[in-house]
Biopython code that builds the backbone (N, CA, C, O; Angstrom):
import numpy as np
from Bio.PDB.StructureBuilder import StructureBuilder

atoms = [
    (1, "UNK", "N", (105.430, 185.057, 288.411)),
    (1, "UNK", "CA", (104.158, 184.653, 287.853)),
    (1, "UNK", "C", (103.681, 185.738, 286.898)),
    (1, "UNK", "O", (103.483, 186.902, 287.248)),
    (2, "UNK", "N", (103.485, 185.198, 285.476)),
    (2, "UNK", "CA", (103.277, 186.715, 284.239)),
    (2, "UNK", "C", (101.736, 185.879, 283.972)),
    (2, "UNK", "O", (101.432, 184.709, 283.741)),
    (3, "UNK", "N", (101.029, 187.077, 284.130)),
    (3, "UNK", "CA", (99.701, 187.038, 283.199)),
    (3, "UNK", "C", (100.138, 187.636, 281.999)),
    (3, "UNK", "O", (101.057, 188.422, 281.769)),
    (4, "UNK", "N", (98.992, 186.913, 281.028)),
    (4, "UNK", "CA", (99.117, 187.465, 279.658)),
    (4, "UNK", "C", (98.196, 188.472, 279.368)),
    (4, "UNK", "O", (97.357, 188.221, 280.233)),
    (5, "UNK", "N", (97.861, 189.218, 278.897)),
    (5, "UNK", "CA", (96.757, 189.955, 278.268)),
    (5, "UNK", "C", (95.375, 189.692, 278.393)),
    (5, "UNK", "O", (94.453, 190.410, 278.780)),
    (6, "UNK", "N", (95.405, 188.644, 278.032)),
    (6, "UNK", "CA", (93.858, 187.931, 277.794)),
    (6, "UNK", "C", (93.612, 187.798, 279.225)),
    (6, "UNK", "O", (92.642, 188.184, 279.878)),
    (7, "UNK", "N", (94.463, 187.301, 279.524)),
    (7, "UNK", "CA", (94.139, 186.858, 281.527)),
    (7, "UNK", "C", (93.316, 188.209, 282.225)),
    (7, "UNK", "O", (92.112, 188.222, 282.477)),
    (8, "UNK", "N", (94.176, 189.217, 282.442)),
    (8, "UNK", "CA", (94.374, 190.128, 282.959)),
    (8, "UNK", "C", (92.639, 191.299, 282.638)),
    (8, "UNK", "O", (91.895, 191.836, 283.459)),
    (9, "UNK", "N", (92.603, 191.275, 281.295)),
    (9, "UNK", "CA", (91.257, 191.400, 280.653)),
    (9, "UNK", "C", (90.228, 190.564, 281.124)),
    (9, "UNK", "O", (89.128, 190.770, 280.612)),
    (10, "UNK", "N", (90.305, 189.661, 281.982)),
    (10, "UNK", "CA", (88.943, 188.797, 281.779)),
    (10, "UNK", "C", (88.739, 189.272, 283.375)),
    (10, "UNK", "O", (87.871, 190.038, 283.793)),
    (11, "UNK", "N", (89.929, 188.507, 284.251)),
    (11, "UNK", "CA", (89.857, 189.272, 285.788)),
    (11, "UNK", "C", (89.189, 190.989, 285.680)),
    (11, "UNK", "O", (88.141, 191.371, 286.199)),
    (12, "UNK", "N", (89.859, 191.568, 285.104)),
    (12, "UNK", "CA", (89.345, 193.079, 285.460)),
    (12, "UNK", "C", (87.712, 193.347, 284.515)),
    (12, "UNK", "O", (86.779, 193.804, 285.176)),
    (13, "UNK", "N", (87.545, 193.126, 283.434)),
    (13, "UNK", "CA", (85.865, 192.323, 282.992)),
    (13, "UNK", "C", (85.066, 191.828, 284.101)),
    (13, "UNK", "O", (83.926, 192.149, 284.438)),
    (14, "UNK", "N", (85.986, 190.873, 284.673)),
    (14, "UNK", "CA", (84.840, 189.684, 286.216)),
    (14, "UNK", "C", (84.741, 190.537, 286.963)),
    (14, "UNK", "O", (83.532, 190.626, 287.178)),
    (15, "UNK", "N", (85.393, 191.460, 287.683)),
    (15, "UNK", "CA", (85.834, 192.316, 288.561)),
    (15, "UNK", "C", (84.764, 193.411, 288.530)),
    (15, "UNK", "O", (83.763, 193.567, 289.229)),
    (16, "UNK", "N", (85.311, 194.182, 287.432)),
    (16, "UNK", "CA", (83.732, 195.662, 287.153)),
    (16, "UNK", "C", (82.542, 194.893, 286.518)),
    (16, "UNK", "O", (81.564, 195.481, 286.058)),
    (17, "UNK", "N", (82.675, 193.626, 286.521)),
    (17, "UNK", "CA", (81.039, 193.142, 286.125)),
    (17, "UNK", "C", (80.143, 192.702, 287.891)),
    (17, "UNK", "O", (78.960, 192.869, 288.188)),
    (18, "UNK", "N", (81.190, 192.169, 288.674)),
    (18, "UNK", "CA", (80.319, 192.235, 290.048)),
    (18, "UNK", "C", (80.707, 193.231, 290.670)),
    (18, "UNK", "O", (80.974, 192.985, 291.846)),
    (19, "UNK", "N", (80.889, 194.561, 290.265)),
    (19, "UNK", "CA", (80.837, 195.766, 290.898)),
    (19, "UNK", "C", (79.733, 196.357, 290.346)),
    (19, "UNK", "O", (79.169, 197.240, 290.992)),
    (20, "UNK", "N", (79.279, 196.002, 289.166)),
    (20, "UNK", "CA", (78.266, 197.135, 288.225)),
    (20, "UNK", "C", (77.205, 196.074, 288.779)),
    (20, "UNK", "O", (76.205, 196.701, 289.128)),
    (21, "UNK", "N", (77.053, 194.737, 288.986)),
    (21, "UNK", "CA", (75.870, 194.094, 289.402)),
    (21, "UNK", "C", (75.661, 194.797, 290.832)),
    (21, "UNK", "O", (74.703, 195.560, 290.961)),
    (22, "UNK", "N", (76.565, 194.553, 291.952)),
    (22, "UNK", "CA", (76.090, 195.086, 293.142)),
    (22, "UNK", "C", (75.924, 196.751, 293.585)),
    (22, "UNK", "O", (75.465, 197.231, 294.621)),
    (23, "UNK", "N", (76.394, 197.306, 292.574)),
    (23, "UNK", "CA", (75.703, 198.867, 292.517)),
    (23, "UNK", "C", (74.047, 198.907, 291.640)),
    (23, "UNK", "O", (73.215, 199.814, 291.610)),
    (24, "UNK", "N", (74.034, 197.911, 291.171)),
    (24, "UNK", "CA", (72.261, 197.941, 290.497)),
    (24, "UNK", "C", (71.222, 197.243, 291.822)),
    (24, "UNK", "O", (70.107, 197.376, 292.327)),
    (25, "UNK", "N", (72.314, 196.541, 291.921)),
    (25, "UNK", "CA", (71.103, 196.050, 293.361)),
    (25, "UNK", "C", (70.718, 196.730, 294.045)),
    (25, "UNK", "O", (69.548, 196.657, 294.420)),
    (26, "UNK", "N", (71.568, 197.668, 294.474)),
    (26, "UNK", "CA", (71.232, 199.100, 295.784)),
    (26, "UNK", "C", (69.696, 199.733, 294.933)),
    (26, "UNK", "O", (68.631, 199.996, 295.493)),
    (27, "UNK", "N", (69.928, 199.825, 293.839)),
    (27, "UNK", "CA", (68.733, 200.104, 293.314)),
    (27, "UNK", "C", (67.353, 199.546, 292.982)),
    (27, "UNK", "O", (66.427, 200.236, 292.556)),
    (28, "UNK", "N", (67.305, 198.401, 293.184)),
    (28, "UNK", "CA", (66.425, 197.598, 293.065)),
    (28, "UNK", "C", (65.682, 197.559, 294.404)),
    (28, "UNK", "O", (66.332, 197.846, 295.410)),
    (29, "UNK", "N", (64.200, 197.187, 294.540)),
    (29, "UNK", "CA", (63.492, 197.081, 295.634)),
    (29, "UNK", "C", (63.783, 195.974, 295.955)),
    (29, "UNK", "O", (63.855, 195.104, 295.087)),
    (30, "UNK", "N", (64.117, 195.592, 297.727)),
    (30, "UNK", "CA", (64.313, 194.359, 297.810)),
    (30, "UNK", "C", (63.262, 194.400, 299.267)),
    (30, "UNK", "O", (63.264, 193.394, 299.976)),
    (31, "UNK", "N", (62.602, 195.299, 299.563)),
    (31, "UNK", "CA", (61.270, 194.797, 300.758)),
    (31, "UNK", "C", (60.333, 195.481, 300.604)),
    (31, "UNK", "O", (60.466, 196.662, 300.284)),
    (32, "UNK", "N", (59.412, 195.041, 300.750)),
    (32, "UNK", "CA", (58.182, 195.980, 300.478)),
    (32, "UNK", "C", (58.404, 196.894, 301.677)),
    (32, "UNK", "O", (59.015, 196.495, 302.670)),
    (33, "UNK", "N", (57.831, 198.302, 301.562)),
    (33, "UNK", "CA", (57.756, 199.561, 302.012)),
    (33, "UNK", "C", (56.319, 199.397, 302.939)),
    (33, "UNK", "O", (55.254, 198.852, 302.647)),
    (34, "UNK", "N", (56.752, 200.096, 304.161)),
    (34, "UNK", "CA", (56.003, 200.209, 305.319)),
    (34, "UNK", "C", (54.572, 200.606, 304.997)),
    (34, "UNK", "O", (53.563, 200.308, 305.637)),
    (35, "UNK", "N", (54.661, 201.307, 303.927)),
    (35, "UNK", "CA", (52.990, 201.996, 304.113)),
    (35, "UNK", "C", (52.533, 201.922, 302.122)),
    (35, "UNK", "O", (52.024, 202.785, 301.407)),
    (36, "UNK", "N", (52.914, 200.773, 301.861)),
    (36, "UNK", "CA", (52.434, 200.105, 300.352)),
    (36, "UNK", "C", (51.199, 199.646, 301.118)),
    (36, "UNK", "O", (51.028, 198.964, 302.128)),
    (37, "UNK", "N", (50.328, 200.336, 300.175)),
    (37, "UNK", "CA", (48.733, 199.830, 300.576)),
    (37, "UNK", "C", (48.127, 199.119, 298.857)),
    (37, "UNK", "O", (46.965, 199.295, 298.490)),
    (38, "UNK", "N", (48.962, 198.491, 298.168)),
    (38, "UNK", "CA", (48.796, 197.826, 296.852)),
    (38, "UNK", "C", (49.442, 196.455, 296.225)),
    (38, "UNK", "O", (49.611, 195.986, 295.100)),
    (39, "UNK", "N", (49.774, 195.984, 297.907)),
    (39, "UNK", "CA", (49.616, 194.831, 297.863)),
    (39, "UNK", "C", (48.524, 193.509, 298.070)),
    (39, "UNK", "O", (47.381, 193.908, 298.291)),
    (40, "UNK", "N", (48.643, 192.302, 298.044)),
    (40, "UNK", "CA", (47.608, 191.381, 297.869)),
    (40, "UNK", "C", (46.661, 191.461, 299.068)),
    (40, "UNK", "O", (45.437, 191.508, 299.191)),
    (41, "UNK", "N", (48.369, 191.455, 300.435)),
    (41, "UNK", "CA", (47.000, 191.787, 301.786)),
    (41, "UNK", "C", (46.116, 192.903, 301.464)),
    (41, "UNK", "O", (44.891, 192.969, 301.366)),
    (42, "UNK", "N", (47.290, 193.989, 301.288)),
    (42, "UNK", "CA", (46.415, 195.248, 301.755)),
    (42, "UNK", "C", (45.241, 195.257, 301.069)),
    (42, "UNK", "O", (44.449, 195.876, 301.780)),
    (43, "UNK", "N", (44.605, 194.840, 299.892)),
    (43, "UNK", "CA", (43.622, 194.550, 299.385)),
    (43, "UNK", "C", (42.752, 193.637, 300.670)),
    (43, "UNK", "O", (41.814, 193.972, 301.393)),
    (44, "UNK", "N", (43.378, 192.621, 300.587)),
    (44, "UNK", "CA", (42.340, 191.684, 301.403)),
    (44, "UNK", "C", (41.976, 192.382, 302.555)),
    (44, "UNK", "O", (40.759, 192.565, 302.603)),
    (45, "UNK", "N", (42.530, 192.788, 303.397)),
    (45, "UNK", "CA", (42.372, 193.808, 304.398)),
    (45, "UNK", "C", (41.091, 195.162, 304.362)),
    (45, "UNK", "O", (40.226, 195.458, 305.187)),
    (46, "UNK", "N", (41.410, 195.690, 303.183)),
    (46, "UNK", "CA", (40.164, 196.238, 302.797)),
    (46, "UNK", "C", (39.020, 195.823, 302.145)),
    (46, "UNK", "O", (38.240, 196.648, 301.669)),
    (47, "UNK", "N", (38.865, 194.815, 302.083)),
    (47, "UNK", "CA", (38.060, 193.821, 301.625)),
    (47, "UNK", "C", (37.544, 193.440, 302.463)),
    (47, "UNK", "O", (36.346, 193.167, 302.389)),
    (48, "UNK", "N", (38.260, 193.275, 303.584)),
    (48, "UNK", "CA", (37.370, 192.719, 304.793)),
    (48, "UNK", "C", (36.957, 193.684, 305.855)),
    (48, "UNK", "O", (36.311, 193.414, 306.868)),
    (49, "UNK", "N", (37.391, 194.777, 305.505)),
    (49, "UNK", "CA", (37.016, 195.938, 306.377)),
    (49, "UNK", "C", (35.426, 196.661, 305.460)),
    (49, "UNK", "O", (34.516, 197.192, 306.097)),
    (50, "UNK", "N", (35.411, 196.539, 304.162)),
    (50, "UNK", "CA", (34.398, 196.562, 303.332)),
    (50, "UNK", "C", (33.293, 195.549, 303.740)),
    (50, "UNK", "O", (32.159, 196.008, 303.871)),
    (51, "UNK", "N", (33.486, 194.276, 303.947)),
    (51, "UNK", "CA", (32.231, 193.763, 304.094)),
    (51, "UNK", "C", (32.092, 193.873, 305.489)),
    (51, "UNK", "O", (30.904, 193.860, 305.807)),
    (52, "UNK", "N", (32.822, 193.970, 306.385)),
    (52, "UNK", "CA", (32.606, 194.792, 307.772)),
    (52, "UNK", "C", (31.347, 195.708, 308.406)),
    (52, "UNK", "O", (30.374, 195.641, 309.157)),
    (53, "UNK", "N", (32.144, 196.661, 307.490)),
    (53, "UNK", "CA", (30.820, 197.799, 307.497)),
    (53, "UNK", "C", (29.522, 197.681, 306.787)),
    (53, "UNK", "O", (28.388, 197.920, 307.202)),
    (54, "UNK", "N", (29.875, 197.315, 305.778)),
    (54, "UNK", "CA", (28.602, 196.508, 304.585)),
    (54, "UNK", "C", (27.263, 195.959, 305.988)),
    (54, "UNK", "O", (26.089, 196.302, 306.126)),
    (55, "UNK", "N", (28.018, 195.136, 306.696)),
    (55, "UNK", "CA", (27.435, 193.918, 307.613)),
    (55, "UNK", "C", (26.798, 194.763, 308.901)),
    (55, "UNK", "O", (25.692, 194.567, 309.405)),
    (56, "UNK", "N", (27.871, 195.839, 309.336)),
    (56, "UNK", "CA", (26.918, 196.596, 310.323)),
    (56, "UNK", "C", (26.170, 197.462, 310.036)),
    (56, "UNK", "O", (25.360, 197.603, 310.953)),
    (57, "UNK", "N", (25.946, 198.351, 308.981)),
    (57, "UNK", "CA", (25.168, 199.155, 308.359)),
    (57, "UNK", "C", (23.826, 198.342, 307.425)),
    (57, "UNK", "O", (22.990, 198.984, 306.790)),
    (58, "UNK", "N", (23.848, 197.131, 307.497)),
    (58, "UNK", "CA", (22.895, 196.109, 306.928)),
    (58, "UNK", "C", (23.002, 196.337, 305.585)),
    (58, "UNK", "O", (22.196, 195.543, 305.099)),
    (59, "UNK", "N", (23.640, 197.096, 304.475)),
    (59, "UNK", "CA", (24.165, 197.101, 303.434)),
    (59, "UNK", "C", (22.888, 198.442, 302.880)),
    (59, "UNK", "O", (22.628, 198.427, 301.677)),
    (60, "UNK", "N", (22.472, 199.061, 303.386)),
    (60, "UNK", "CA", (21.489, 200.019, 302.954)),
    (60, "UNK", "C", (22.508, 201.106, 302.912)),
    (60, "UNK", "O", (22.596, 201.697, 303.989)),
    (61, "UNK", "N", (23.264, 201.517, 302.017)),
    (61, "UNK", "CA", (23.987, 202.477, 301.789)),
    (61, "UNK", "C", (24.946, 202.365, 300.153)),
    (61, "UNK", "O", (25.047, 201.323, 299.505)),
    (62, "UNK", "N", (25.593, 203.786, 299.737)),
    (62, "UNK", "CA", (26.016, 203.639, 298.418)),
    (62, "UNK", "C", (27.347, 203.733, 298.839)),
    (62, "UNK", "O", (27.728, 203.638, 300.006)),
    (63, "UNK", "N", (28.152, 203.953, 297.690)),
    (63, "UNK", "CA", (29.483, 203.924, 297.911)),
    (63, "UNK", "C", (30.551, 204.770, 298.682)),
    (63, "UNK", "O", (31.612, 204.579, 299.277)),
    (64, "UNK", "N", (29.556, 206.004, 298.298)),
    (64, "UNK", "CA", (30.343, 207.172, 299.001)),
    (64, "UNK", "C", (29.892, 206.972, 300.937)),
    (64, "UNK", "O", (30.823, 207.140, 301.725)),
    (65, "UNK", "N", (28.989, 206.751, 301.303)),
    (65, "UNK", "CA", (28.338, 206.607, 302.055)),
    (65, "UNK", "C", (29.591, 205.384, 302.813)),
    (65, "UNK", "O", (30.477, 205.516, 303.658)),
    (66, "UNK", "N", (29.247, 204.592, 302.256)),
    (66, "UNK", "CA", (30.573, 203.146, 302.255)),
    (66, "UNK", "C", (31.583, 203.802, 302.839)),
    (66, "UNK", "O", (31.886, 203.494, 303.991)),
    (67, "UNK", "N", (32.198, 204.694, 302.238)),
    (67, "UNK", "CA", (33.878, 205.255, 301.875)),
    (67, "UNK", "C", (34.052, 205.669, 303.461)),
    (67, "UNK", "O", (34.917, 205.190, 304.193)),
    (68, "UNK", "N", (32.700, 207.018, 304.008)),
    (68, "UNK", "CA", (32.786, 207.250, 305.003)),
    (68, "UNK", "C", (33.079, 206.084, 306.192)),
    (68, "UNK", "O", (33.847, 205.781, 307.104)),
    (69, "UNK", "N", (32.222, 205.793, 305.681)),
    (69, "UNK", "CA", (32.252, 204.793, 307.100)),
    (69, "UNK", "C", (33.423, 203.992, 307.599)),
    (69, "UNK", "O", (33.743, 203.965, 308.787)),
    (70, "UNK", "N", (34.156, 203.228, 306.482)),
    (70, "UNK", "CA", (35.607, 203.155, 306.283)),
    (70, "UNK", "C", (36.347, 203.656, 306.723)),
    (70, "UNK", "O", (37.189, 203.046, 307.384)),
    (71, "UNK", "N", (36.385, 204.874, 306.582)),
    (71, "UNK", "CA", (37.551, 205.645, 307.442)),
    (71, "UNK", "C", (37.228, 205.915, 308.783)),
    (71, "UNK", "O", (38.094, 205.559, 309.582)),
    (72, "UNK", "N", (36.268, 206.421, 309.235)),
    (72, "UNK", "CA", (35.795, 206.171, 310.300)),
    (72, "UNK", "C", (35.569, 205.089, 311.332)),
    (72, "UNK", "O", (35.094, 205.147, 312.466)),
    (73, "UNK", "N", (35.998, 204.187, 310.687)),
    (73, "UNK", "CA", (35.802, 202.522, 311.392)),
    (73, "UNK", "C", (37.141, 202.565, 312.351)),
    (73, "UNK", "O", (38.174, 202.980, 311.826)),
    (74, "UNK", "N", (37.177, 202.141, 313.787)),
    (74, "UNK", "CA", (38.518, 201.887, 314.395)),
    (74, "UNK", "C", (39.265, 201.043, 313.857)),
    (74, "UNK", "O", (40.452, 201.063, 314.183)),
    (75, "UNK", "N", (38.824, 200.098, 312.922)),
    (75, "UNK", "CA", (40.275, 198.974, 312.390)),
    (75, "UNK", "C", (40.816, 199.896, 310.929)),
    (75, "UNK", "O", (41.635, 199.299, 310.231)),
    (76, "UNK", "N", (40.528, 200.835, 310.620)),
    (76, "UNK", "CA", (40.713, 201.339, 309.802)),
    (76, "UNK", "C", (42.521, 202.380, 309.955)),
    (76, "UNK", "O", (42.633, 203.486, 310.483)),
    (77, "UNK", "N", (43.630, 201.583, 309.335)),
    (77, "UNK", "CA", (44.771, 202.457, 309.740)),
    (77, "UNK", "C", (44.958, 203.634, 308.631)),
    (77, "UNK", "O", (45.225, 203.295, 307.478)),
    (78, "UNK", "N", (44.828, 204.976, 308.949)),
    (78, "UNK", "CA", (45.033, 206.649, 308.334)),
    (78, "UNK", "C", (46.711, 206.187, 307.836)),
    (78, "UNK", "O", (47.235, 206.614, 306.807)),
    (79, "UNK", "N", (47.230, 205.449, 308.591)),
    (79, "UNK", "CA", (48.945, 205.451, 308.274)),
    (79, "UNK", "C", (49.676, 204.571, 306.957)),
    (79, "UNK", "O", (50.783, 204.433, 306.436)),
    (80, "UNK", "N", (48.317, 204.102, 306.811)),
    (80, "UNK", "CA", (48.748, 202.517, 306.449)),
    (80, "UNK", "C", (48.299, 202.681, 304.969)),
    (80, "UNK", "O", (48.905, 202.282, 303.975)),
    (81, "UNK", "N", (47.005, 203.409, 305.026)),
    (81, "UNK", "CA", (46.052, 203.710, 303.814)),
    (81, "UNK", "C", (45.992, 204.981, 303.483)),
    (81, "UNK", "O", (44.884, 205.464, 303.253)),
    (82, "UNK", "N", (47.256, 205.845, 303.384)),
    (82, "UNK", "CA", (47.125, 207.268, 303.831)),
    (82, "UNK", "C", (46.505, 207.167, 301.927)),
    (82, "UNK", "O", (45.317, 207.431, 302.112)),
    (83, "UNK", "N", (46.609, 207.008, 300.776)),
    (83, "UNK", "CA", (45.983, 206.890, 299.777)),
    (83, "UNK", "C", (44.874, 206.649, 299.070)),
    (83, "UNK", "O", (44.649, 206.855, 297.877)),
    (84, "UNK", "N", (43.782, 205.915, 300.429)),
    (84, "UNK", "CA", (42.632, 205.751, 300.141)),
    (84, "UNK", "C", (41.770, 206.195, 300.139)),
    (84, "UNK", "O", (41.331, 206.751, 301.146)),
    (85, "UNK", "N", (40.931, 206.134, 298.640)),
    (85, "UNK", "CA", (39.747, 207.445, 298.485)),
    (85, "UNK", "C", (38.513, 206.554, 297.779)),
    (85, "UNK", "O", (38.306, 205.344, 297.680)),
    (86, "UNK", "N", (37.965, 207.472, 297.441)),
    (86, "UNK", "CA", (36.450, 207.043, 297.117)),
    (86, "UNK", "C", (36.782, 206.112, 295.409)),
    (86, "UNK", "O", (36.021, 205.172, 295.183)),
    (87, "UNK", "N", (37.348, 206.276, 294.854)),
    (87, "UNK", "CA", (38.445, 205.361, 293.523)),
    (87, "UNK", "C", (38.332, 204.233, 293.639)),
    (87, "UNK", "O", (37.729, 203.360, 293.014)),
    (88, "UNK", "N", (39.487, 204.285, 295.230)),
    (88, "UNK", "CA", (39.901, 202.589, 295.747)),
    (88, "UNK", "C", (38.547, 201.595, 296.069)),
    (88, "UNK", "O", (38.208, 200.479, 295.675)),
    (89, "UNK", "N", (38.004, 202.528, 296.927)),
    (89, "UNK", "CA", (36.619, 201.842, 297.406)),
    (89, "UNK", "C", (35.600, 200.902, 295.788)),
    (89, "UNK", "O", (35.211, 199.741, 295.666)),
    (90, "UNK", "N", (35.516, 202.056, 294.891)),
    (90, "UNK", "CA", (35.074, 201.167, 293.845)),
    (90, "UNK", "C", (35.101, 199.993, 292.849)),
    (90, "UNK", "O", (34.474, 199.157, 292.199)),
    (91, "UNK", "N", (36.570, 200.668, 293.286)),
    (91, "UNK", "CA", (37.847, 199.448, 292.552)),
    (91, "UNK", "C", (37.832, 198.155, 293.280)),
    (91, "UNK", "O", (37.695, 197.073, 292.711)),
    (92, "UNK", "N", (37.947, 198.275, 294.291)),
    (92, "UNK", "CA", (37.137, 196.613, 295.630)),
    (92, "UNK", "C", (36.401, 196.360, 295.074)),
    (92, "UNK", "O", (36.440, 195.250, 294.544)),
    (93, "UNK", "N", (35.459, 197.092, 294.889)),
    (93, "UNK", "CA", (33.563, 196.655, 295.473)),
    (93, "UNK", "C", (33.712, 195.819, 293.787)),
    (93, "UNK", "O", (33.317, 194.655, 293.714)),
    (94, "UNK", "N", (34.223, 196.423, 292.672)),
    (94, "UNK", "CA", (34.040, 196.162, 291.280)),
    (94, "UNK", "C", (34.747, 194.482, 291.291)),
    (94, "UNK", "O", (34.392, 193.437, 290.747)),
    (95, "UNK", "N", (35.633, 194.760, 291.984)),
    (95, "UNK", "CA", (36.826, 193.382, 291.939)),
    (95, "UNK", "C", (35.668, 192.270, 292.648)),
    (95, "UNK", "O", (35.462, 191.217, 292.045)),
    (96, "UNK", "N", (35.148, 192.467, 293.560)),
    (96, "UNK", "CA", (34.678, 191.662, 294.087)),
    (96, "UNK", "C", (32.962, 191.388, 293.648)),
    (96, "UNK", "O", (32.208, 190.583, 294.194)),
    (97, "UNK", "N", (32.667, 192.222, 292.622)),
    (97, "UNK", "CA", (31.463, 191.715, 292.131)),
    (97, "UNK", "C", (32.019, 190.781, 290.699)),
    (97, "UNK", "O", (31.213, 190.039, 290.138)),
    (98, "UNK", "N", (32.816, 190.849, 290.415)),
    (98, "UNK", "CA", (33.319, 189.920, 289.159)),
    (98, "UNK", "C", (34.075, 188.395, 289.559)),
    (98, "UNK", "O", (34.332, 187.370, 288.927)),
    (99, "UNK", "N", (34.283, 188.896, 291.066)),
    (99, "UNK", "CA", (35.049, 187.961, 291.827)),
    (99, "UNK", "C", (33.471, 186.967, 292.354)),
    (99, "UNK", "O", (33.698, 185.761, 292.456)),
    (100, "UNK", "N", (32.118, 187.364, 292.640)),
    (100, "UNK", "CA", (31.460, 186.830, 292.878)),
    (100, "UNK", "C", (29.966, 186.952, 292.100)),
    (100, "UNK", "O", (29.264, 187.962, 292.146)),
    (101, "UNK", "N", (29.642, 185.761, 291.403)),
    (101, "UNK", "CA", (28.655, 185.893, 290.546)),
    (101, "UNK", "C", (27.238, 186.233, 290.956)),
    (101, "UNK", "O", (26.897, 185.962, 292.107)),
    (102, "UNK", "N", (26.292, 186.861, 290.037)),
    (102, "UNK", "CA", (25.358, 187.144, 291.372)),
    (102, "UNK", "C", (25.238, 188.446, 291.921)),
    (102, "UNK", "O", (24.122, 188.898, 292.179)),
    (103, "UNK", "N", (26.158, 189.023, 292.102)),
    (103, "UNK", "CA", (26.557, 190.009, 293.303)),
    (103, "UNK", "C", (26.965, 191.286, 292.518)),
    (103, "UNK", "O", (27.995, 191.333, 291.846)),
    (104, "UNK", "N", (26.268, 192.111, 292.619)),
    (104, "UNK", "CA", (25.905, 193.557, 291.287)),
    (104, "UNK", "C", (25.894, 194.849, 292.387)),
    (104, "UNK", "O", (26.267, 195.983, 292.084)),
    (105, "UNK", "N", (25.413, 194.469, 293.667)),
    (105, "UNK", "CA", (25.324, 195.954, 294.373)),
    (105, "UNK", "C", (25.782, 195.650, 296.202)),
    (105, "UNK", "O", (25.644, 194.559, 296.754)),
    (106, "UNK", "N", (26.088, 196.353, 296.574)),
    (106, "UNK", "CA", (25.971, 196.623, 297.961)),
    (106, "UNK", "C", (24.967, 195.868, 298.669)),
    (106, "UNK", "O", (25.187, 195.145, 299.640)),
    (107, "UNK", "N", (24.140, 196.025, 298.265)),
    (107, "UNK", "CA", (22.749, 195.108, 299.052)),
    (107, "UNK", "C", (23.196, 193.879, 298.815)),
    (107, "UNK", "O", (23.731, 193.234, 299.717)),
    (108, "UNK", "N", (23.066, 193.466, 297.774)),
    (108, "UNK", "CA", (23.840, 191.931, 297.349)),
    (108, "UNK", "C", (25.067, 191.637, 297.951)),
    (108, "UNK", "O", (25.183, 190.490, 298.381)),
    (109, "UNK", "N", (26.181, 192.541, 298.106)),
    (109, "UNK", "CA", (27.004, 191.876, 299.150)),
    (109, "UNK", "C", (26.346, 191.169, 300.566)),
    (109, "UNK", "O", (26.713, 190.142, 301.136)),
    (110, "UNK", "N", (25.193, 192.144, 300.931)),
    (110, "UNK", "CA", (24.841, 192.087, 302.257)),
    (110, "UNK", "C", (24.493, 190.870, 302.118)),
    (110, "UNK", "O", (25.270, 189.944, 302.347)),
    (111, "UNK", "N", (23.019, 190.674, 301.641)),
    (111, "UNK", "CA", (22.222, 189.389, 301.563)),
    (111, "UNK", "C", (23.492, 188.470, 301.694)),
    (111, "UNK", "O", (23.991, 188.135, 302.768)),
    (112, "UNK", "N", (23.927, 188.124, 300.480)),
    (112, "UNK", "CA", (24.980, 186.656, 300.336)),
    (112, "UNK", "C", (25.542, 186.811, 301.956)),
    (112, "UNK", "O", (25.380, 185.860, 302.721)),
    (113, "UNK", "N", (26.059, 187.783, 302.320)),
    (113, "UNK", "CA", (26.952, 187.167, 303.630)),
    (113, "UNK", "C", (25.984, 186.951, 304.878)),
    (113, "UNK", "O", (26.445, 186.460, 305.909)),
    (114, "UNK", "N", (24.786, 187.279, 304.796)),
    (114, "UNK", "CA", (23.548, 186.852, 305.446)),
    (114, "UNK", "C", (23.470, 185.108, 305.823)),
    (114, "UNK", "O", (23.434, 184.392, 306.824)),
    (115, "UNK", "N", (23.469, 184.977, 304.428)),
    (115, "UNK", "CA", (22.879, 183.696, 303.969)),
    (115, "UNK", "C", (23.754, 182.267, 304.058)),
    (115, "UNK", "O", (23.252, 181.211, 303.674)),
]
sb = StructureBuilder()
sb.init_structure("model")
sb.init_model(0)
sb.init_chain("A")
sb.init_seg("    ")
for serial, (resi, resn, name, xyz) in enumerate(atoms, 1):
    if name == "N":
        sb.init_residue(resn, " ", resi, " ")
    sb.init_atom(name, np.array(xyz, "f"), 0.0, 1.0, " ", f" {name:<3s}", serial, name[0])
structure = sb.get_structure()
């Protein structure tokens, strides 16, 4: 059985082309990472740990004030959110005043979830 040239070229082409694909894959992310706190939950999660505290503090407080309390809260995971700072906290509170019309401050979170 003789291969010709052309043959022989295309096999060894097919060959180091799914060798060079499955050495790029090793490189590619294929699960999210244990302690990614910048995904959709992990947002929602702090979102709901935000109006949490918002709700037991009756919303009479500012951001930094907020931040504390946050970390200090028992549902609050140090492992999970080892990245979260007084930034992130604004970056919520901002998302979710554009996310809800109306709703400009801290107090205004409160009221609406009052109501």
């Amino acid at each position: 059985m003789q291969f010709d040239t052309q043959t022989l070229m295309l096999l060894f082409f097919l060959l180091l082309l799914a060798v060079s694909i499955w050495k790029i894959s090793a490189f590619l992310p294929n699960k999210p990472l244990a302690d990614d706190d910048s995904s959709k939950e992990s947002n929602e999660e702090l979102l709901h740990l935000i109006l949490k505290v918002i709700a037991q503090n009756n919303g009479k407080m500012d951001s930094l004030e907020l931040f504390k309390q946050i970390q200090e809260d028992e549902d609050f995971d140090s492992k999970r959110f080892w990245r979260f700072n007084q930034n992130r906290v604004n970056q919520l509170l901002q998302s979710y005043y554009l996310q809800n019309a109306g709703i400009n401050s801290i107090e205004d979170i409160y009221k609406a979830s009052k109501a």
